[in-house]
N, CA, C and O atoms as a GROMACS GRO file, in nm:
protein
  316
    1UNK      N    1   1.529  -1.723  -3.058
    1UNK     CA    2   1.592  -1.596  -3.089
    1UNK      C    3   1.743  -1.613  -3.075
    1UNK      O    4   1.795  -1.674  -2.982
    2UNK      N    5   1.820  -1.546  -3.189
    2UNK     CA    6   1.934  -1.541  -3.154
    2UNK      C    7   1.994  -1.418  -3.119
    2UNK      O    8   1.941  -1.315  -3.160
    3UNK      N    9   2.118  -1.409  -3.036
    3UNK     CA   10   2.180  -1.306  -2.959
    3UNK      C   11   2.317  -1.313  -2.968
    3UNK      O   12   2.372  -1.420  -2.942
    4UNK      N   13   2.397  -1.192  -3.009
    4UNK     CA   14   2.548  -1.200  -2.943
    4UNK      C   15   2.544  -1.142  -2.803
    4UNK      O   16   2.462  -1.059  -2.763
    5UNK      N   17   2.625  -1.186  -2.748
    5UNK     CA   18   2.634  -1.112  -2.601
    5UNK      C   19   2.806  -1.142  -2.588
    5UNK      O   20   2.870  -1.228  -2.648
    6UNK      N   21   2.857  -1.044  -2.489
    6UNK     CA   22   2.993  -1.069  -2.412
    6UNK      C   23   2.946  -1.078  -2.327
    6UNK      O   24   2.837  -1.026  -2.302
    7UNK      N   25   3.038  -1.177  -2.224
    7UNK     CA   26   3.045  -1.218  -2.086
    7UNK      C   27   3.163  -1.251  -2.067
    7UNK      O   28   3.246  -1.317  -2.129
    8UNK      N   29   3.160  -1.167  -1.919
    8UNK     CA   30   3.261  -1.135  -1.858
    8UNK      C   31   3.365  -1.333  -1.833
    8UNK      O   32   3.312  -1.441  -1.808
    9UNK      N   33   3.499  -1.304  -1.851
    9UNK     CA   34   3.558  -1.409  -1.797
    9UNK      C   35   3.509  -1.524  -1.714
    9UNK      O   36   3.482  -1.640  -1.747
   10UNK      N   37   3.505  -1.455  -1.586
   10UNK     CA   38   3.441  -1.537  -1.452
   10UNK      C   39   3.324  -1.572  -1.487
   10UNK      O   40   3.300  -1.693  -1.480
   11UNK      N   41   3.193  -1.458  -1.547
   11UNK     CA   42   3.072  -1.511  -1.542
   11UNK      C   43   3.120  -1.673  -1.670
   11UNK      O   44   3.091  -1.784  -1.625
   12UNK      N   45   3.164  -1.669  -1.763
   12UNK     CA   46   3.177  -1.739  -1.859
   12UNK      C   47   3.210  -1.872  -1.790
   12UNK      O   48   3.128  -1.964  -1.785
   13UNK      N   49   3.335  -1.878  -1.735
   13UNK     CA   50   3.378  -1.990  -1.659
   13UNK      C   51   3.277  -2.081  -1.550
   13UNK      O   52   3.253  -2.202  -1.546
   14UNK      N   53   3.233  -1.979  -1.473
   14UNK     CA   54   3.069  -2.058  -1.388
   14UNK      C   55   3.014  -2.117  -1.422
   14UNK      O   56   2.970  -2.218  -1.367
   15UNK      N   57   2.982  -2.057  -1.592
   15UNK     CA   58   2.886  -2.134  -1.670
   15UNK      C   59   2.897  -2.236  -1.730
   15UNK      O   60   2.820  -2.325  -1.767
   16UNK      N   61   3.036  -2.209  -1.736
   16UNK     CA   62   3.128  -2.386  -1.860
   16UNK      C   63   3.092  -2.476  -1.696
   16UNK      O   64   3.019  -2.575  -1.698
   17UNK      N   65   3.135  -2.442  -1.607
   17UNK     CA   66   3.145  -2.580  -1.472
   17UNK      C   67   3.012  -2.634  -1.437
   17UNK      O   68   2.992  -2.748  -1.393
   18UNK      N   69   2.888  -2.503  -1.469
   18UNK     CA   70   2.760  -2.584  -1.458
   18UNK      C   71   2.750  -2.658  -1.539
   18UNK      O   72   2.714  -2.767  -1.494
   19UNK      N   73   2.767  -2.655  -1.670
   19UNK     CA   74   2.731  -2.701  -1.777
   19UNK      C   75   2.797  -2.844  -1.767
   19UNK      O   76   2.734  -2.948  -1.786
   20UNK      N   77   2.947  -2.835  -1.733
   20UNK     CA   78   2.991  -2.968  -1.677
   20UNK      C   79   2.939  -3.106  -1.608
   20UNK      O   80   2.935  -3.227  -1.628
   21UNK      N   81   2.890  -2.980  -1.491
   21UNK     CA   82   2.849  -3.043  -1.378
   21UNK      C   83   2.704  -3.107  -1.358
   21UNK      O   84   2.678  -3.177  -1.260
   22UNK      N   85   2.596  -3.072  -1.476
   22UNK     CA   86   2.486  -3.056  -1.508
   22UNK      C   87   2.447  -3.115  -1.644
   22UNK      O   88   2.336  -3.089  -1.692
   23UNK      N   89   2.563  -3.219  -1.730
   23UNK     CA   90   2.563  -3.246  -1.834
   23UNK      C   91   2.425  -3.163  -1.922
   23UNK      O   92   2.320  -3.212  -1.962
   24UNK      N   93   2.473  -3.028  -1.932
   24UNK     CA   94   2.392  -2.994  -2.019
   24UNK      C   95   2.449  -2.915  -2.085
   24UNK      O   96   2.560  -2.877  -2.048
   25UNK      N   97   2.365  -2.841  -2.260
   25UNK     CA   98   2.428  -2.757  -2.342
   25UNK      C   99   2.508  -2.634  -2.290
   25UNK      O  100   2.529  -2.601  -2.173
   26UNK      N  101   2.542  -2.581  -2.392
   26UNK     CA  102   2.563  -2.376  -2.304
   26UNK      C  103   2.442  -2.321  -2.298
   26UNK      O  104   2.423  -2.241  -2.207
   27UNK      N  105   2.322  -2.350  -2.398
   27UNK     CA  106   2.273  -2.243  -2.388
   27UNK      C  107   2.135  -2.309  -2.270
   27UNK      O  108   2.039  -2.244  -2.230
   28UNK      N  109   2.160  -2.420  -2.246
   28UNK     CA  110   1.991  -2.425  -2.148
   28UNK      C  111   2.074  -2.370  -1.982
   28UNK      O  112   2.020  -2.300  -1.896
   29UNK      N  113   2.210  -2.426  -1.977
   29UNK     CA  114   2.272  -2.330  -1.848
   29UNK      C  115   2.234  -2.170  -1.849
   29UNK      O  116   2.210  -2.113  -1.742
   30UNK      N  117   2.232  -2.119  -1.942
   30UNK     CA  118   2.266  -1.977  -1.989
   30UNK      C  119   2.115  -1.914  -1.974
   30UNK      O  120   2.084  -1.809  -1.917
   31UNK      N  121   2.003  -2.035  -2.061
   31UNK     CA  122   1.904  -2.003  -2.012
   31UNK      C  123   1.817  -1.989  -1.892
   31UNK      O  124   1.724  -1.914  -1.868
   32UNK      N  125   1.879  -2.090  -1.819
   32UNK     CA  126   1.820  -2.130  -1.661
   32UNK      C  127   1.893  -1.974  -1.617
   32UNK      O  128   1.827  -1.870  -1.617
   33UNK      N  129   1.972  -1.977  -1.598
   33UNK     CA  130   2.044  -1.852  -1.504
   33UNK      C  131   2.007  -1.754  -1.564
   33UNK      O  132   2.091  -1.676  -1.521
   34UNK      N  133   1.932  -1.681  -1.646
   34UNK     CA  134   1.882  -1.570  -1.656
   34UNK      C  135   1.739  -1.586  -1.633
   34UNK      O  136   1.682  -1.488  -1.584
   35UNK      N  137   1.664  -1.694  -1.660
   35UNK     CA  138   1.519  -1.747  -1.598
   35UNK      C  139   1.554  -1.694  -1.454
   35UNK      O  140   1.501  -1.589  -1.417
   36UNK      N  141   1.598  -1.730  -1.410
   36UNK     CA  142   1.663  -1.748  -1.240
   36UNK      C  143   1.660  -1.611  -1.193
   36UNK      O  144   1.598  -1.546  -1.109
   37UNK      N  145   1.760  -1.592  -1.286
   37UNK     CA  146   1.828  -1.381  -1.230
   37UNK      C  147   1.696  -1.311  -1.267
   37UNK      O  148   1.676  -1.203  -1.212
   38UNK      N  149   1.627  -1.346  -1.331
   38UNK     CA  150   1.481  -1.244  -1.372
   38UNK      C  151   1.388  -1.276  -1.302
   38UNK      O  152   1.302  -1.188  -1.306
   39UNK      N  153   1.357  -1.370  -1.231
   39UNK     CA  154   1.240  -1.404  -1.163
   39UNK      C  155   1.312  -1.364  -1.025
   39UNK      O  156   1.232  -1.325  -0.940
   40UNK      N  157   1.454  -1.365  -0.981
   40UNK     CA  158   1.490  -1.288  -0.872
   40UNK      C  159   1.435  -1.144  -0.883
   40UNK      O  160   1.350  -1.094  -0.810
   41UNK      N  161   1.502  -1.085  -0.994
   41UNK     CA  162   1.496  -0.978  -0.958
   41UNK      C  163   1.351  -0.873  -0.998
   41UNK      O  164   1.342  -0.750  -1.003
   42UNK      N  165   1.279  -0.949  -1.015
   42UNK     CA  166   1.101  -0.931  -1.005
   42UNK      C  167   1.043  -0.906  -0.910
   42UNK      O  168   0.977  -0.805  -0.885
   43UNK      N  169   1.072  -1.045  -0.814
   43UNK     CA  170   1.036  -1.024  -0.688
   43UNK      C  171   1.083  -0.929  -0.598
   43UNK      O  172   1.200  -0.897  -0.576
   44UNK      N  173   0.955  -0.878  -0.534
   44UNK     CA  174   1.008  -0.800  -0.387
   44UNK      C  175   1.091  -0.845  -0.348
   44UNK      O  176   1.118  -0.962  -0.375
   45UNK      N  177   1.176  -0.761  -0.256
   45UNK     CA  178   1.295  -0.793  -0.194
   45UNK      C  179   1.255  -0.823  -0.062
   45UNK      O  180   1.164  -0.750  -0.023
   46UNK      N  181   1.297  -0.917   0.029
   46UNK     CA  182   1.237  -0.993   0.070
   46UNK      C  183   1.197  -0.914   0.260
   46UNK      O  184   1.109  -0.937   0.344
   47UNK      N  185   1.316  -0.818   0.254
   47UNK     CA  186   1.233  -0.698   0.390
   47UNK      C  187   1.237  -0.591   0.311
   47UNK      O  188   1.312  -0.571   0.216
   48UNK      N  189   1.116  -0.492   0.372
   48UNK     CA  190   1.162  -0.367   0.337
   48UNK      C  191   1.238  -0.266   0.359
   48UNK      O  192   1.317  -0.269   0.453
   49UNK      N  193   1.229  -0.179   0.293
   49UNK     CA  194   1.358  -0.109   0.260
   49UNK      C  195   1.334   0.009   0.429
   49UNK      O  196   1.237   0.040   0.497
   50UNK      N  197   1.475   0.039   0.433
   50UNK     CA  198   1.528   0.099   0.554
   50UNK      C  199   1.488   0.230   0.561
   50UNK      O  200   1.528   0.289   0.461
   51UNK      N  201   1.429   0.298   0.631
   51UNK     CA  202   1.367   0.425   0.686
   51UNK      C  203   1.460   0.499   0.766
   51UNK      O  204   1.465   0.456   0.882
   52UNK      N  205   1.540   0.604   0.741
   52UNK     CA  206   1.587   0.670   0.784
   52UNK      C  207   1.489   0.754   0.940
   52UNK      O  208   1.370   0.778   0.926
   53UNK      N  209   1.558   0.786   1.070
   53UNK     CA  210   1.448   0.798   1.162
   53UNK      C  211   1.582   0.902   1.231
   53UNK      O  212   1.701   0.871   1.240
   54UNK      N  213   1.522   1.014   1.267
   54UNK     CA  214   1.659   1.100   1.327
   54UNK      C  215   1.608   1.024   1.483
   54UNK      O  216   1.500   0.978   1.520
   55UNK      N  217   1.767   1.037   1.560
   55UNK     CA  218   1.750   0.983   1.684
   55UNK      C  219   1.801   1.147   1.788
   55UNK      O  220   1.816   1.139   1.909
   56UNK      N  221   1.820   1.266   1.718
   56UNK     CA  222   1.779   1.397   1.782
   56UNK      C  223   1.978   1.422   1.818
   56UNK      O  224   2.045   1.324   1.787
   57UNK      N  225   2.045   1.522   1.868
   57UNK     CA  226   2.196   1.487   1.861
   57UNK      C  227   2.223   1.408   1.974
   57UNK      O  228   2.156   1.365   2.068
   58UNK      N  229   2.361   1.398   1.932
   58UNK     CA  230   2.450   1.320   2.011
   58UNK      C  231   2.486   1.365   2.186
   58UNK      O  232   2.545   1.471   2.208
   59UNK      N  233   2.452   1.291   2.281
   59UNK     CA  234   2.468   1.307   2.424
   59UNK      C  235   2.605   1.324   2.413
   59UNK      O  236   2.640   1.385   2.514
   60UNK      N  237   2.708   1.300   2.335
   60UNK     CA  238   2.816   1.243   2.379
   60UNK      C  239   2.911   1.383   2.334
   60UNK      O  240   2.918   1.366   2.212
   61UNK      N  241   2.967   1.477   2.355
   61UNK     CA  242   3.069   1.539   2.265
   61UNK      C  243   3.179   1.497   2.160
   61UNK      O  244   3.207   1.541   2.049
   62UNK      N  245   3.245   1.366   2.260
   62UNK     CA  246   3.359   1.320   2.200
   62UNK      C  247   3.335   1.152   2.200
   62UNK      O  248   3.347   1.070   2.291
   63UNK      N  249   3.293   1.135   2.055
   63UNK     CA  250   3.298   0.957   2.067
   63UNK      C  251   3.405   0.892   2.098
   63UNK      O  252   3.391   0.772   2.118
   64UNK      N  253   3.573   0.963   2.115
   64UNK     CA  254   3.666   0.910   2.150
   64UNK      C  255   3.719   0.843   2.301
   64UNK      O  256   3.799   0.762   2.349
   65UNK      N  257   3.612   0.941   2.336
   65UNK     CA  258   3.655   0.961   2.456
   65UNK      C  259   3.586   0.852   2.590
   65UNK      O  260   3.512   0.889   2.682
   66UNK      N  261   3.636   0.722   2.564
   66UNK     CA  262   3.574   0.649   2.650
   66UNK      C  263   3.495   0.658   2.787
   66UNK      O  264   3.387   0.607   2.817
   67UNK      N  265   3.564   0.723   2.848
   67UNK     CA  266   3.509   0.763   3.007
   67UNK      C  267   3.433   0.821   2.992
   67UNK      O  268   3.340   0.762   3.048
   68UNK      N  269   3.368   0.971   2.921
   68UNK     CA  270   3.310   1.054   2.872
   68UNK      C  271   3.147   0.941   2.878
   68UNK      O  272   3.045   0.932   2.946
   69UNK      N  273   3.213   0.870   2.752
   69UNK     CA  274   3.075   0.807   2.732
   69UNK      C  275   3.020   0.696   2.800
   69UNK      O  276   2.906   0.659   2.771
   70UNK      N  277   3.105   0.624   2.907
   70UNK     CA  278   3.047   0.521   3.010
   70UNK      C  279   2.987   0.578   3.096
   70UNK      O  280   2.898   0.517   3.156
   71UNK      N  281   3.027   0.757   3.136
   71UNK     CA  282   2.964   0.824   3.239
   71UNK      C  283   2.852   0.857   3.180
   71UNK      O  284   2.767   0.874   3.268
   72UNK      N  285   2.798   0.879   3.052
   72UNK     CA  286   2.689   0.871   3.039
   72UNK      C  287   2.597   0.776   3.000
   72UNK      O  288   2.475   0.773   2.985
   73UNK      N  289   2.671   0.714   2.992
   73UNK     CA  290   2.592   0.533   2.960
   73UNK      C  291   2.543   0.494   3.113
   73UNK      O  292   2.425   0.470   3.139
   74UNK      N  293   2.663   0.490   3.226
   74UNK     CA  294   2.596   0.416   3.301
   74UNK      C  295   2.635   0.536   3.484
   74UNK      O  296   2.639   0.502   3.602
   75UNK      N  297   2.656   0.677   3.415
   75UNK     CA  298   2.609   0.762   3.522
   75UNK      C  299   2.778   0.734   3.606
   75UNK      O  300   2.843   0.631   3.587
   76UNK      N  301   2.826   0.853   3.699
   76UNK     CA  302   2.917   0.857   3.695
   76UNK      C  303   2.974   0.754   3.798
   76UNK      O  304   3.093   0.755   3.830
   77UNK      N  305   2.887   0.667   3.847
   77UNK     CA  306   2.937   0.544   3.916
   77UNK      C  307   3.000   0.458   3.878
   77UNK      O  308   3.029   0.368   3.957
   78UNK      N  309   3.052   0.453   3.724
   78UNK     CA  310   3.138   0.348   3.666
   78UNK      C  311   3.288   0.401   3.752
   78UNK      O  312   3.354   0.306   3.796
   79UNK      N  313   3.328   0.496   3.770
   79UNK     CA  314   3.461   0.505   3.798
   79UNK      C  315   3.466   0.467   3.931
   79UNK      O  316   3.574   0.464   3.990
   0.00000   0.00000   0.00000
């Protein structure tokens, strides 16, 4: 099949240095790296995805306020 496509500068350049580096055509570089990017992005991602979990409010009034929050971290015996 044939295709026009644009590609971006940088992506273009990557591809000329594989191709270099890999004595091979443009288009089997061009082909491998989208073989590649599609079978990445097929697969599950490799943990799952993040679950939001409320942890109920904040002990603290003022996150600025260092002392504030060591006295409740570790009770007012830090001072």
């Amino acid at each position: 099949m044939t295709t026009t496509i644009s590609l971006e500068d940088e992506l273009a350049q990557k591809l000329d240095r594989l191709r270099q580096e890999r004595a091979l055509s443009f288009d089997e570089v061009l082909n491998q790296a989208i073989r590649e990017g599609l079978a990445r992005l097929e697969s599950p991602p490799p943990y799952p995805p993040t679950v939001p979990v409320s942890l109920g409010e904040c002990l603290i009034q003022d996150l600025d306020d260092v002392s504030e929050a060591l006295a409740v971290a570790e009770g007012e015996d830090f001072r």
